[in-house]
N, C-alpha and C positions, 0 to 999 in steps of 0.2 A: 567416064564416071557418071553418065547419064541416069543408069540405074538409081546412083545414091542419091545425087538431088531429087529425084521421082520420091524416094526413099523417105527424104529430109522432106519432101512436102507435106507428104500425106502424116508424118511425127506432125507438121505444124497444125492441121488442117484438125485431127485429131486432139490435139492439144484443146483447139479453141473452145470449145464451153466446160470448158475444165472438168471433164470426164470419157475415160476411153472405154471404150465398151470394147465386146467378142468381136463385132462386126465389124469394128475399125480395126482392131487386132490382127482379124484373120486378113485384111488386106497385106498388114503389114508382114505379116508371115507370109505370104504369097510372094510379096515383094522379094522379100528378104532369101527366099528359096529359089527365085528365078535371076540372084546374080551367080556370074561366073567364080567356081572354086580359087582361092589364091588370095590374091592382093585386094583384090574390091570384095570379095566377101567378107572377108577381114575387118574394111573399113565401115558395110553394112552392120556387120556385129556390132562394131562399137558403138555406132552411129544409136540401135535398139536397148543395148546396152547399157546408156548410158541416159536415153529418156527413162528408162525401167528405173533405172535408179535414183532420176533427180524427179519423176512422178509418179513415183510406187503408189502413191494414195490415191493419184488420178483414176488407176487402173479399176475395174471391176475385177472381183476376186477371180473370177475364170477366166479373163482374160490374163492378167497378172500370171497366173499358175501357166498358161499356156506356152505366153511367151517366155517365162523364165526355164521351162522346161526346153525348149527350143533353142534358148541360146546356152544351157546349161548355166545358166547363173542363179548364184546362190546370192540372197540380200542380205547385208549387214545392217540391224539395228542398234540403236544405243541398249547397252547392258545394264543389268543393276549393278551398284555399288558391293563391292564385296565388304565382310566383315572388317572392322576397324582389325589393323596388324595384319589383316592378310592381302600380301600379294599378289594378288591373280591375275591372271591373263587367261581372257574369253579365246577357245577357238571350236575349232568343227573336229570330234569325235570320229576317228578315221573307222570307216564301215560302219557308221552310226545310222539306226534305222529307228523310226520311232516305238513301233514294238516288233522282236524278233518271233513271237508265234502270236501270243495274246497278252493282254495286260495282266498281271498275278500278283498277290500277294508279297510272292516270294523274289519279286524283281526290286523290294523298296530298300533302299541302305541309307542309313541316315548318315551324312557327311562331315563337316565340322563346324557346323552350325549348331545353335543348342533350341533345333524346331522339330524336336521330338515327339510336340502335340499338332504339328502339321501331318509330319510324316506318318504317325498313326492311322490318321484319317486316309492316305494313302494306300495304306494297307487294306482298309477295311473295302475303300473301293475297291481293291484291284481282288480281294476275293468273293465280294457277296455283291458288289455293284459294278461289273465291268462298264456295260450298257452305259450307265451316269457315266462312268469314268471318261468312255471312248467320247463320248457322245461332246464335254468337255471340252476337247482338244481338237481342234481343227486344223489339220493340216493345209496350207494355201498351196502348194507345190513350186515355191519358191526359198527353199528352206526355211521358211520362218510358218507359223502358227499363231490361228487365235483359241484363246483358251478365255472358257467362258464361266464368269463368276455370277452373284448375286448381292445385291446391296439394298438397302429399302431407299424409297423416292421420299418426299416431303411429307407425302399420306402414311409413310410406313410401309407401302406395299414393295413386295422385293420386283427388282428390277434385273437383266442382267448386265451384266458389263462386260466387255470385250478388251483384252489385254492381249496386243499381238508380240510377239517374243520370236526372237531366231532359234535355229537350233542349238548355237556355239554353248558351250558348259566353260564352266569355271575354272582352269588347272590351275595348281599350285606345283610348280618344275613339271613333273611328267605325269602327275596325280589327279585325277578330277578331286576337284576342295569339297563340293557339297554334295546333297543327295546322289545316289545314283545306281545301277542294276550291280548285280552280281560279276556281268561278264563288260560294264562299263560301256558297249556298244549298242545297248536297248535306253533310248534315250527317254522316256516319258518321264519317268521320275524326275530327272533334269529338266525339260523343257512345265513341267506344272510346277516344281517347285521356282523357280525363273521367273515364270510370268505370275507367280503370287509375290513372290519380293518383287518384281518393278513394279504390281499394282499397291503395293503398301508403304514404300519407300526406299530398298533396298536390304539387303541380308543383314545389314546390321540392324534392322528395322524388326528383322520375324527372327530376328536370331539367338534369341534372350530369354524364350519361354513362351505360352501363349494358350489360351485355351481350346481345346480341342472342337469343345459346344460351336465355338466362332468358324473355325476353320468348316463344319458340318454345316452350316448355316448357308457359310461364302462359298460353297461347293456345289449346294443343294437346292439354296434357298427357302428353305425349308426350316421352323426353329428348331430350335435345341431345348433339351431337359437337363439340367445336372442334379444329382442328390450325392447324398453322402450314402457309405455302403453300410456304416455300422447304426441302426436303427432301433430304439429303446422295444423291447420286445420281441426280437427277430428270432425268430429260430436260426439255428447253426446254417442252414442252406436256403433262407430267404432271400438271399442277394443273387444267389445262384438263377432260383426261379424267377426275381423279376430281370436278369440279365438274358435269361432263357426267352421269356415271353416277350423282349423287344426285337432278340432276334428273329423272332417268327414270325410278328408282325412285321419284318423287312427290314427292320432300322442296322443303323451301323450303331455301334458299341466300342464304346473308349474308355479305359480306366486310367488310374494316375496313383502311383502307389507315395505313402507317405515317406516324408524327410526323417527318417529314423532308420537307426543301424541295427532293429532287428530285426531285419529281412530276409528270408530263405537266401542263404549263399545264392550268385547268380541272379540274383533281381539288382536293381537300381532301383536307388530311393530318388524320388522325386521326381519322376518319367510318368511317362506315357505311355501304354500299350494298346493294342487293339486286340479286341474279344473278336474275334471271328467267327467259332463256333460252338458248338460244344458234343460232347458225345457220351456213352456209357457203354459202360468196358467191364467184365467180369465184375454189373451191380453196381460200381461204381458212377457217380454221375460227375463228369468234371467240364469245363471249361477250355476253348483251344484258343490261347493267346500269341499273339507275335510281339517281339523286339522290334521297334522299327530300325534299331542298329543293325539288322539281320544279321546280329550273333548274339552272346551273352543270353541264358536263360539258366533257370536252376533245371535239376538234376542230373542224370548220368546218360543220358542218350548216344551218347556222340556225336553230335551232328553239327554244334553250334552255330543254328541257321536263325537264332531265337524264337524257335516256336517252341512251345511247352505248354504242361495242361494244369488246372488248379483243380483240385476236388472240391466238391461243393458247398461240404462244412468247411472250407477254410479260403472261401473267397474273400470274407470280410479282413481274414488276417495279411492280405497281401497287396489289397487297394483299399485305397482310404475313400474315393470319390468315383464317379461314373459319368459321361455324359452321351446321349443318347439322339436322333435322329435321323 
């Protein structure tokens, strides 16, 4: 067992100024690759295994990734709290890859949380803002990710902040509980909605409502605008045009329809949508909005994927408010 004490020294040796870099790593992979298959490689695994574990923060991030890839270990971090009543149990997503071709739109499904002005913002990145979006989430190659926010320092200048989160999601019995893709094994939508509830206190925490403007801000860093849509003077399709000329100028587009029940069949009162884009169709000029419930929308398409369009004279009648960055 020669190998392993050589093994256990160089863990010690490394340990001592309490940071392991690539270059002590790669000895350890050396090590670690030149004992005999069976019973002592075995004991070498756990031996690596188990510093990985009890000094994952020791690690430089490429080192980290290297050796977790090497030994095939996956890290468990502390989860956030799930919703008050709900039952959950965190685990790993079987075939779960963080995104299956690119990140879209059409992968966000809001879960059973009521952070339908989070998931909006989702939306909006994953069709006009992939680049932000990717750019975002960092995979470390030890199943877990930092996902990177924004928050103002004492001056008010935004800063960023790093939230490292595992891949595990939420299930309620054999269910994923919160956000998540269409086919459940594209995990981004899980793993950003995750590291926003453990950066804010838990799902019961973003689980209540929240404003969109914030969630664009803590995405982006970047501020926010909100107005109301219905404006003393407007013509019929003035909300249209100033919805038009944000998204030109790049920004993401978030509306929020009012708490009233008279709303085109297939809306929800008092949600959150994302304007994504808009287009013109036989003269008409309309609006392309998403459900982040990816289903529920009015009219007759059949699809219910929640996308649908608004015409332009009747955007003021379907959201009450806007906000914008």
């Amino acid at each position: 067992m020669g190998v392993i004490n050589k093994l256990k020294a160089q863990v010690k040796a490394a340990r001592a100024d309490g940071k392991i870099t690539l270059a002590e790593e790669k000895k350890l992979e050396k090590t670690f690759k030149s004992t005999p298959k069976g019973r002592v490689r075995a004991a070498a695994h756990q031996v690596l295994a188990k510093t990985l574990q009890a000094d994952q923060d020791k690690f430089e991030t490429q080192a980290r990734a290297d050796l977790s890839k090497l030994l095939k270990v996956k890290v468990n971090l502390p989860d956030p709290r799930g919703m008050d009543g709900h039952d959950v149990t965190y685990g790993w997503v079987q075939g779960g890859k963080l995104y299956e071709a690119d990140a879209t739109d059409d992968d966000v499904m809001q879960g059973a949380a009521g952070d339908c002005y989070l998931l909006a913002v989702f939306n909006s990145m994953g069709r006009n803002h992939r680049d932000l979006l990717k750019s975002a989430i960092q995979p470390l190659g030890d199943g877990t990710y930092n996902v990177r926010f924004f928050q103002p320092d004492a001056q008010g200048a935004m800063q960023p902040v790093n939230v490292r989160v595992d891949g595990q999601v939420a299930f309620l019995g054999s269910q994923v509980q919160y956000a998540k893709s269409p086919t459940q094994t594209e995990i981004w939508v899980s793993v950003l909605e995750k590291a926003y509830a453990r950066w804010k206190g838990g799902f019961e925490a973003i689980g209540h409502g929240g404003s969109p403007g914030q969630v664009m801000t803590d995405l982006t860093g970047r501020p926010s605008a909100f107005h109301w849509t219905a404006q003393q003077g407007d013509a019929p399709d003035a909300e249209y045009g100033r919805m038009k000329a944000a998204l030109d100028a790049g920004q993401m587009v978030n509306v929020a329809t009012p708490d009233s029940d008279t709303l085109p069949a297939g809306m929800v009162r008092n949600h959150a949508y994302a304007v994504i884009g808009y287009e013109e169709v036989d003269g008409v000029r309309q609006l392309v909005v998403r459900n982040p419930w990816g289903n529920t929308e009015p009219g007759t398409d059949g699809r219910n994927d929640g996308l649908f369009r608004v015409p332009a004279d009747q955007v003021a009648q379907y959201f009450v408010g806007a906000w914008t960055a």
